[in-house]
N, C-alpha and C positions, 0 to 999 in steps of 0.2 A: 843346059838342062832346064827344063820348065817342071816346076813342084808346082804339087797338085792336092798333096794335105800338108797339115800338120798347124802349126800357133802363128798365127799372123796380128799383127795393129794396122787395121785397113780402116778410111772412111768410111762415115756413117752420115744420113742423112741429120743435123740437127735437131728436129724436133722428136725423134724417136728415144723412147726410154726403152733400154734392151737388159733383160734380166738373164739369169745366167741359163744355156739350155733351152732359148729359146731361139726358134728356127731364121735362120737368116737369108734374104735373096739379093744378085745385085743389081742395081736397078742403073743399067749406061748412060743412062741420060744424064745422070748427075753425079756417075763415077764414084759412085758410094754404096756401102750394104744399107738395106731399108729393112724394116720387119717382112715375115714373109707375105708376098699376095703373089698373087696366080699370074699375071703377066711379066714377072721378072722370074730367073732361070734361080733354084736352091745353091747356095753355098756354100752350107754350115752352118754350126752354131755358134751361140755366144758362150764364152767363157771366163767373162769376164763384166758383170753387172756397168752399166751407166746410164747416164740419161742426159738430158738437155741443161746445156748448152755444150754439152763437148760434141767436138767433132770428128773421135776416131773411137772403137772399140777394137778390142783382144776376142779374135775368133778364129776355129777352128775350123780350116775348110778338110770337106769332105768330098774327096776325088771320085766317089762312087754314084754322084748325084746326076 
């Protein structure tokens, strides 16, 4: 079975600070969520505030993207 929403702790690029609710993309090159920009495909959001130096956030993908 492959899941396609629901609460995840997925890598993050380090240097991004992600606040809760805001939009997330995953960027393959470096097998992490980045904030969103236009050449990486949407995922979800975050639901779960962090920033720098951590390297995983709590987020919510969304299958409908």
């Amino acid at each position: 079975m492959i899941v396609t929403t629901g609460f995840f702790d997925m890598p993050k690029v380090s240097p991004d600070d992600l606040a809760v609710g805001d939009a997330i993309d995953w960027k393959a090159a470096d097998s992490a969520v980045i904030s969103t920009a236009s050449a990486n495909p949407k995922i979800g959001v975050v639901v779960s505030a962090v920033g720098n130096p951590y390297k995983s956030v709590r987020v919510r993908l969304n299958g409908t993207f």
